[in-house]
C-alpha positions in Angstrom: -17.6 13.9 14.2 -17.7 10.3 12.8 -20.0 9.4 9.6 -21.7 6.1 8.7 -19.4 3.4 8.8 -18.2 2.0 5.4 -18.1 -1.6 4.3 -14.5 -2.4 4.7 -12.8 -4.0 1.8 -9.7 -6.1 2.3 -6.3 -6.1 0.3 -3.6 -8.4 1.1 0.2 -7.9 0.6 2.0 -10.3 -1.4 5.7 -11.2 -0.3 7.9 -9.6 -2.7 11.2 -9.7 -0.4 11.2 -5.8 1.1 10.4 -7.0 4.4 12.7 -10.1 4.6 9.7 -12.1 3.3 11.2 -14.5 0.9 14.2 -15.3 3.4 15.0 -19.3 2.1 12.6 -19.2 -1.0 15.3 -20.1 -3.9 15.3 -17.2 -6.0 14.4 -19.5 -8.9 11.1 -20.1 -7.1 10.0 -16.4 -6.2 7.7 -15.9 -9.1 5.7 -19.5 -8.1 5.5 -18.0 -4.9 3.9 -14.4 -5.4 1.8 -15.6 -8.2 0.5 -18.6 -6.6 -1.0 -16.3 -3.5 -2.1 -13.3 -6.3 -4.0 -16.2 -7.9 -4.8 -17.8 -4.7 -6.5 -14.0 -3.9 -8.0 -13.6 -7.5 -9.7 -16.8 -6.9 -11.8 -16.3 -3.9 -14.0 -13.2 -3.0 -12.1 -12.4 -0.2 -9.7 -9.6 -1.1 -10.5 -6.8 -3.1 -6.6 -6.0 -3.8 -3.7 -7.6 -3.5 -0.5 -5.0 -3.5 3.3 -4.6 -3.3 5.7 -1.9 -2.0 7.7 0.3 -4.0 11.1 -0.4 -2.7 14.4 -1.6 -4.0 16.1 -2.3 -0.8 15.1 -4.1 2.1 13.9 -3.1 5.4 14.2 -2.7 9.1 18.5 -2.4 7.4 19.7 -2.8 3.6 20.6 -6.0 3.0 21.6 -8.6 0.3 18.6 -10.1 0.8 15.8 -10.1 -2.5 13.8 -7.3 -3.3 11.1 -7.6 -6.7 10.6 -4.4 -8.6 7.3 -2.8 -7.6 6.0 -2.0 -11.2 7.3 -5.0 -13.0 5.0 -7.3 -10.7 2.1 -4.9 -11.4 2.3 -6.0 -15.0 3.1 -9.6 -14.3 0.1 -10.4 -11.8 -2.3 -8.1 -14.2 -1.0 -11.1 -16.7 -2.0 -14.2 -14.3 -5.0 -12.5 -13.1 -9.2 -12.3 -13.5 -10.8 -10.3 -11.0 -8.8 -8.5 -8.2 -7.4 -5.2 -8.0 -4.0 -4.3 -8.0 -1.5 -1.9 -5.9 1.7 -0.1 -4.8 2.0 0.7 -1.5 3.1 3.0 -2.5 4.9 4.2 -5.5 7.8 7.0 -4.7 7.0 9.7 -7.2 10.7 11.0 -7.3 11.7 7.2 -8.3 10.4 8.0 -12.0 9.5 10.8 -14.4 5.8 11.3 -13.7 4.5 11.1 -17.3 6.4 8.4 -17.8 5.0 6.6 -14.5 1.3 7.6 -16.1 1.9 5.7 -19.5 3.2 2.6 -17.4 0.3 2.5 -15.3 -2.2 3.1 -18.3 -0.3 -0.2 -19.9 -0.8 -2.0 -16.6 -4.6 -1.2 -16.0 -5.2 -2.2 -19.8 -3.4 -5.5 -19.6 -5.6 -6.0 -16.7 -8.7 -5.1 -18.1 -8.9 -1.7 -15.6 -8.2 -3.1 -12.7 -5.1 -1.4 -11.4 -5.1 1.3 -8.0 -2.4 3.8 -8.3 -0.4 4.2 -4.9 1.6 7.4 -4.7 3.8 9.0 -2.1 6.7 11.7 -1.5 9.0 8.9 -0.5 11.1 8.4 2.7 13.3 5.5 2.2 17.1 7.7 2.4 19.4 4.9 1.9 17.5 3.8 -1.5 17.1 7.0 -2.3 20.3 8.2 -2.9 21.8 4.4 -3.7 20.2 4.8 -6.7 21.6 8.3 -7.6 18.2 10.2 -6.7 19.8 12.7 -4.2 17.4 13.0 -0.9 16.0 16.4 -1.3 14.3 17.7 1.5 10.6 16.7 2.3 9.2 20.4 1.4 10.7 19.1 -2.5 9.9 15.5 -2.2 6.4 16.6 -1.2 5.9 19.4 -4.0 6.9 16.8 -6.8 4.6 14.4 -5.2 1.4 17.5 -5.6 3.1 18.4 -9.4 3.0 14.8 -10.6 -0.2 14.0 -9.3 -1.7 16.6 -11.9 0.3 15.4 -14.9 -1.0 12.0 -14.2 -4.3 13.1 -13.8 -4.4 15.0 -17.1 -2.9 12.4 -19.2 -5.2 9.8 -18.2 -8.1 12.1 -18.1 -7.1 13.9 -21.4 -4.7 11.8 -22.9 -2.6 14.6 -23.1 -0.8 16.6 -21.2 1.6 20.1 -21.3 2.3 21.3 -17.9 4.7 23.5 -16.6 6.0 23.1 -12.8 9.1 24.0 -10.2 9.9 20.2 -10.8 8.3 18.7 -13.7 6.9 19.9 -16.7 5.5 18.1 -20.0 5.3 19.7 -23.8 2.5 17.8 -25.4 3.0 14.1 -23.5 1.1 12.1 -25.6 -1.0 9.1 -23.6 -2.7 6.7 -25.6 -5.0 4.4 -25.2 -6.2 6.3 -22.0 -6.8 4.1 -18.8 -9.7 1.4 -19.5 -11.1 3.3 -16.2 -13.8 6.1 -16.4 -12.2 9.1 -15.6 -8.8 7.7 -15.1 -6.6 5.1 -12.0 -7.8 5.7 -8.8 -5.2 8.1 -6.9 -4.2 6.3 -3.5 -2.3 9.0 -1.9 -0.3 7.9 1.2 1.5 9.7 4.0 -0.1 11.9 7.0 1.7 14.8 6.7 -0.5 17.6 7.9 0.3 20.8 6.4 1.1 19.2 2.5 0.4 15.5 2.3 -4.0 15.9 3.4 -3.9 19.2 1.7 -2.8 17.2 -1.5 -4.6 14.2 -0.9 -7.9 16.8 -0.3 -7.5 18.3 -3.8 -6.6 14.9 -5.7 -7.2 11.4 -4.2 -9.8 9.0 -4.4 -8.7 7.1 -1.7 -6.1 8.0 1.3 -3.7 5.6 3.2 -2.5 6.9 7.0 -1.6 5.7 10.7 -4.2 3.0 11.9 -4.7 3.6 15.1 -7.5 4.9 16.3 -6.7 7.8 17.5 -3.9 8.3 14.8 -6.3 7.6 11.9 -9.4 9.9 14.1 -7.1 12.6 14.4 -5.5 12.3 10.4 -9.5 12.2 8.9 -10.5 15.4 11.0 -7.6 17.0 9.3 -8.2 16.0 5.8 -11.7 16.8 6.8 -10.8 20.5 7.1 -8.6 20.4 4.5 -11.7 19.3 2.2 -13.2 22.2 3.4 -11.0 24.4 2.8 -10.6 23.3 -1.1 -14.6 22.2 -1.9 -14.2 18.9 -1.6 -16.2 16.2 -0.6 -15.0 14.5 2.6 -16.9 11.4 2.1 -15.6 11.2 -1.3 -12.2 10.3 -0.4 -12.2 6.4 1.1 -9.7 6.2 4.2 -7.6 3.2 4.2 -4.8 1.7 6.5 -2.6 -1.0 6.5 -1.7 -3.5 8.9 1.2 -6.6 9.9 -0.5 -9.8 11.4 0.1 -12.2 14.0 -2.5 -14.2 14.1 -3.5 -17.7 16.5 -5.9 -19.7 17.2 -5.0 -18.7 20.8 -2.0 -16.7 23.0 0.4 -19.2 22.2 -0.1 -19.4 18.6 0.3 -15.7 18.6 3.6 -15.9 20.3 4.8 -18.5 17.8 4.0 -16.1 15.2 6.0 -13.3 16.5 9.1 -15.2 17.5 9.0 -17.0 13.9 9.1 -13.7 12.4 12.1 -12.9 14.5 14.0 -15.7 13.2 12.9 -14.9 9.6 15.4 -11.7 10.4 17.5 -12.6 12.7 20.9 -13.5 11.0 20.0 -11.1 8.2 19.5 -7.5 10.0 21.3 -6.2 13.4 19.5 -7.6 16.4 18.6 -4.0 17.2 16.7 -3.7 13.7 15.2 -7.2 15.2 13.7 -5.9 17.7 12.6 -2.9 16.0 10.6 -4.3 13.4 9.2 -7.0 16.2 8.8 -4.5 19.0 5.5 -3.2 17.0 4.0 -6.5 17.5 2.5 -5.6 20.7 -0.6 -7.0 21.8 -2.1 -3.3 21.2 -1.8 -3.6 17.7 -4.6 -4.1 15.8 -3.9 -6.9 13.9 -2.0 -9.3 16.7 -4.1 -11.6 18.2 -6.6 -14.4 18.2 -9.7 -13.7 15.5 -11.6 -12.2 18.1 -9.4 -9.7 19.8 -8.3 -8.7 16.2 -12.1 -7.9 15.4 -12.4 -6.0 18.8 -9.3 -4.0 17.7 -10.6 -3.0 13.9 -14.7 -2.8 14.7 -13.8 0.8 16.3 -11.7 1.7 13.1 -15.0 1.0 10.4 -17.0 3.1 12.9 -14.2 6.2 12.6 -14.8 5.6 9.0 -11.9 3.0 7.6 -13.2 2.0 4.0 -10.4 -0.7 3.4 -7.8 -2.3 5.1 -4.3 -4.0 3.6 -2.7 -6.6 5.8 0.5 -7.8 5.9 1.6 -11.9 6.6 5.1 -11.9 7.3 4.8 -15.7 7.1 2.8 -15.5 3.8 5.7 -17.2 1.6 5.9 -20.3 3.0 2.8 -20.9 5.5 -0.6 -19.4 4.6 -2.3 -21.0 8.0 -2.2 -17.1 9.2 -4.5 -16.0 6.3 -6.5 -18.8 5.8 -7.3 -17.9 9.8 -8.0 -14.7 8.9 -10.3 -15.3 6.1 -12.4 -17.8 7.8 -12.8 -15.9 11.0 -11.8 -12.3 10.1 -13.5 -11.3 7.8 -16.7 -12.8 8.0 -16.8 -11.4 11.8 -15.8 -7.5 10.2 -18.5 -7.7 7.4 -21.0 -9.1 9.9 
């Protein structure tokens, strides 16, 4: 059962070091480099969003390698910023208290003038987890804190106050003012595409919901928030379905190729050549967005008609080259809206 497709909207993933993306950027110039493209975005009328990951150590392996603090950069690009949105993707719940998290994010979408999307998860990410003292609870707790802060946040930006009592977090009076500048509170992006507890949470909650991109992945995931909608009263077409997706993108098959084998040596040196080929091995020419302009429009075009409503993509090169989005914009996008 599909419904009309949505216009897609674009968000765009600014290199903030997580994925190996500032590799030879002097730490000195890091902040010219992710404000320049969140400016670079604010200035056109291309990307809705632009957005970060909440992470403190670096992926496909831990490294020594930067890695900017999710929250802090909210703040700073709401500072050098008009117009476009701005996102986690996406915050681990269990990496701060959750009223606490709601007072940051209220300060955020006010510096921004209510602009700011709220990305939430359970959180995967072991190593970090329990590097930073966390523990690693199991995913039936990770997941319950994840539904029990989604309502304190809710009712401290809705009420502006909040006293809650939970199995894992609980709030005596939580005072939150000024509420969001946003009517009726920061949207809830709820990630993850856990069946039984992630869509059940994401039915009774989010505005918008972030899960695998493939089509039949993301088919399959939207029938089972569907029922889950059901099940609670909810809407179905209320909640926006989003995905997210790494680029390699050419002008032809061997631009492509020099795409993929320069984000090898971004990480090679840095990571295990088995974490290498990991994190490259996804850049098949099935995935959606590797390719020339056209074959990554053929890819997607099948996605808005399952019902994708945005879209965040991912330029490993972004840092240092921006021929890859500039590509994209001009060729992309105007083929998707089309």
């Amino acid at each position: 059962m599909t419904d009309a497709p949505p216009r897609l909207t674009f968000g765009l993933f600014i290199p903030q070091g997580w994925k190996h993306d500032l590799v030879g950027v002097d730490p000195a110039a890091h902040w010219e480099v992710m404000s320049g493209l969140v400016q670079r975005a604010d200035r056109g009328d291309v990307w809705d969003s632009v957005w970060v990951y909440d992470h403190f150590h670096t992926v496909p392996e831990p490294t020594d390698q930067a890695t900017h603090e999710a929250w802090s950069l909210m703040a700073a690009f709401a500072a050098v910023t008009q117009r476009i949105r701005l996102g986690q993707m996406c915050t681990c719940m269990s990496y701060r208290n959750p009223a606490y998290l709601a007072k940051v994010a209220t300060t955020v979408d006010v510096v921004s003038g209510g602009r700011l999307n709220m990305g939430i998860g359970a959180g995967w990410y072991e190593h970090e987890w329990r590097a930073y003292d966390y523990g690693f609870p199991g995913a039936g707790e990770r997941l319950a804190r994840l539904d029990e802060g989604v309502q304190i946040m809710r009712e401290l930006w809705r009420d502006g106050i909040s006293t809650f009592e939970g199995k894992h977090y609980s709030t005596a009076g939580a005072i939150n003012q000024p509420k969001p500048l946003q009517e009726g509170g920061i949207p809830l992006w709820i990630a993850g595409g856990g069946e039984r507890k992630t869509l059940l949470t994401a039915a009774k909650y989010a505005d918008f919901t972030n899960f695998d991109g493939t089509l039949e992945g993301f088919t399959h995931k939207s029938e089972v928030l569907r029922g889950h909608c059901e099940a609670v009263g909810r809407d179905f077409a209320s909640i926006t379905r989003t995905a997210d997706y790494t680029v390699a993108i050419g002008r032809d098959e061997a631009e492509v190729a020099q795409r993929i084998a320069a984000r090898r040596a971004q990480l090679a040196g840095h990571v295990s050549p088995e974490a290498v080929e990991r994190e490259v091995g996804g850049l098949t020419p099935e995935a959606a967005g590797v390719g020339t302009p056209e074959q990554i429009v053929a890819k997607l075009r099948p996605l808005l008609d399952a019902g994708l409503g945005h879209a965040n993509f991912y330029f490993a090169e972004a840092a240092t080259d921006t021929s890859g989005i500039e590509l994209f914009e001009r060729e992309v996008v105007p083929a998707l809206l089309g």
